[in-house]
C-alpha positions in Angstrom: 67.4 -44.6 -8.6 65.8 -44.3 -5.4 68.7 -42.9 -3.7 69.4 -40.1 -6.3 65.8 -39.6 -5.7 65.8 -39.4 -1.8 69.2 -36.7 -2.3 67.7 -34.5 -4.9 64.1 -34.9 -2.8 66.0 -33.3 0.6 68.0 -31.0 -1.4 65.0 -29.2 -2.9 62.0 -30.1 -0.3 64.0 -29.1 3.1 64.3 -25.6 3.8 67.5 -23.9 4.0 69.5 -25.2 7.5 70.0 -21.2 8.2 69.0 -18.3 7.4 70.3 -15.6 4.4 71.2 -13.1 5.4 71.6 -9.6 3.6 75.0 -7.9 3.1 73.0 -4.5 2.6 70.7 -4.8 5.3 69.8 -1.2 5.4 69.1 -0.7 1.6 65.7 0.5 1.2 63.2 1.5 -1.8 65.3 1.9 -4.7 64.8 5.9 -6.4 63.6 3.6 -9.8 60.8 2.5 -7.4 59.6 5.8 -5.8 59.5 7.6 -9.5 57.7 4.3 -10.7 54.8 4.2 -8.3 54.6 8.2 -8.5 54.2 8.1 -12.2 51.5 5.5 -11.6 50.1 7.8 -9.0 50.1 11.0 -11.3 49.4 8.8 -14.7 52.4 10.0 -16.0 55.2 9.1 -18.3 57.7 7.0 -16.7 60.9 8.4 -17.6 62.6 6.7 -14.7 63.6 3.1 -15.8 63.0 2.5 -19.2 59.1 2.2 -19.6 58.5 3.6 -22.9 54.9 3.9 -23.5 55.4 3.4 -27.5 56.3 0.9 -30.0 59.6 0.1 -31.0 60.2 1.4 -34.6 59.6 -1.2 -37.3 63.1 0.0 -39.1 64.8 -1.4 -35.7 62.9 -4.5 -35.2 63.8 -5.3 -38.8 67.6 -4.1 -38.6 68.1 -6.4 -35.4 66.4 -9.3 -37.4 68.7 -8.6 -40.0 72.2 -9.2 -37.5 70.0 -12.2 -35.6 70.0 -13.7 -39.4 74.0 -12.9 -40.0 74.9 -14.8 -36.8 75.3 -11.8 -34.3 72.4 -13.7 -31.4 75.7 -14.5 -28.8 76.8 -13.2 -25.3 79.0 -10.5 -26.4 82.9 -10.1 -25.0 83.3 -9.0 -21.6 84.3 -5.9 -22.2 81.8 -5.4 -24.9 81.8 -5.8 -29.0 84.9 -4.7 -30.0 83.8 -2.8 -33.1 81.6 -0.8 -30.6 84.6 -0.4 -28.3 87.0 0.8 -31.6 83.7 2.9 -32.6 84.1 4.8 -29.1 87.5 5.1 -29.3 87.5 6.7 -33.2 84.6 9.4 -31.6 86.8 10.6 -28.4 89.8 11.0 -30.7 87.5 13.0 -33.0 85.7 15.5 -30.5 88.3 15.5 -27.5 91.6 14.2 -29.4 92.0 12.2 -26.9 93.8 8.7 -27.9 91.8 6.1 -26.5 92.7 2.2 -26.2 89.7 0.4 -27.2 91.1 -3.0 -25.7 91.8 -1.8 -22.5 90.7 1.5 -22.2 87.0 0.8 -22.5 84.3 -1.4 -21.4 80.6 -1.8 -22.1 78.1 -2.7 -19.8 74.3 -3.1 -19.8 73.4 -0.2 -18.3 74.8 2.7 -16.1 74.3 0.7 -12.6 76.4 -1.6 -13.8 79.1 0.6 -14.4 79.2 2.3 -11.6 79.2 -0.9 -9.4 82.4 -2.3 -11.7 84.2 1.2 -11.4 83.4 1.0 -7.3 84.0 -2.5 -6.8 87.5 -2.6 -9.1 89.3 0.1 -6.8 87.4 0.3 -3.4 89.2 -2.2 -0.5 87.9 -2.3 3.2 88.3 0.5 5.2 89.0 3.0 2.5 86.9 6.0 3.0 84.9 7.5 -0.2 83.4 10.4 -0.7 79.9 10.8 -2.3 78.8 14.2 -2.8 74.9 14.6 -2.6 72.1 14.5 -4.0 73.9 11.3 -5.4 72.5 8.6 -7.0 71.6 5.8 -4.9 73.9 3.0 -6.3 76.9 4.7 -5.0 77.1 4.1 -1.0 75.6 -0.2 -1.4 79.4 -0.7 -3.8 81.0 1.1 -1.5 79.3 -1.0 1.6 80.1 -4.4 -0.1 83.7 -3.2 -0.4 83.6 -2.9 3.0 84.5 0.7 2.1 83.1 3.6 4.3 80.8 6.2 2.2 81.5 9.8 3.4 78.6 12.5 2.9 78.9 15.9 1.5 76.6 18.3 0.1 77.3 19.0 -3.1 77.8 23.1 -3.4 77.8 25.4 -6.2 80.3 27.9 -4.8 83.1 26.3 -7.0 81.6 26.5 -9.7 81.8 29.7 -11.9 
């Protein structure tokens, strides 16, 4: 007993023998931050990362109670629930008819960060160069970095667009 003590004691009480150290050294404020504190500044609705400033509706709260109560409370697939996925798939058809594999053709994710970081980090190898055209979000050029990719700036023009 005492020496699973004394391991699990210098395991959590010693600091760390080295420093961590950031792969994204140079990754500042976040654009979610700056809108957040200026809405605060301006006492204005922040529209920027999903602060609602209302109740959810009572209809939802009792429709999600109703799926917590069928079963549907679990981690969901990978690449998200496939009815969702087929759901997805049935609406492109619909409005582009575009065929659509909802197996491999589509994936869900938590929130459009997320997406974009999977997209980048699925196809971008070290030393490929990729372009971001600003203004661009600022998720794009940190995937990229961690890639060991090499983000390449350009000013996004109008002129080809008619």
């Amino acid at each position: 007993m005492a020496k699973s003590f004394t391991l699990l004691h210098n395991i959590f009480m010693n600091p760390y023998p080295s420093a961590i150290r950031s792969k994204l050294p140079n990754v500042g404020t976040t654009i979610f931050t700056v809108m957040s504190a200026l809405a605060n500044q301006h006492n204005a609705i922040n529209l920027s990362q999903g602060f609602p400033d209302f109740q959810v509706d009572e209809k939802l709260i009792s429709l999600i109670h109703q799926q917590f109560q069928k079963g549907y409370n679990q981690y969901a697939a990978m690449p998200g629930v496939i009815s969702l996925r087929e759901t997805i798939a049935e609406k492109c058809n619909s409005l582009y008819g575009v065929e659509i594999n909802p197996d491999t053709e589509i994936t869900i994710t938590p929130g459009g960060t997320e997406a974009i970081f999977s997209a980048i980090t699925s196809v971008v190898h070290p030393n490929d160069e990729v372009i971001i055209f600003e203004p661009a979000y600022d998720c794009y050029a940190p995937a990229i970095e961690l890639c060991g990719g090499v983000p390449v700036y350009r000013i996004a023009s109008t002129q080809f667009f008619d």
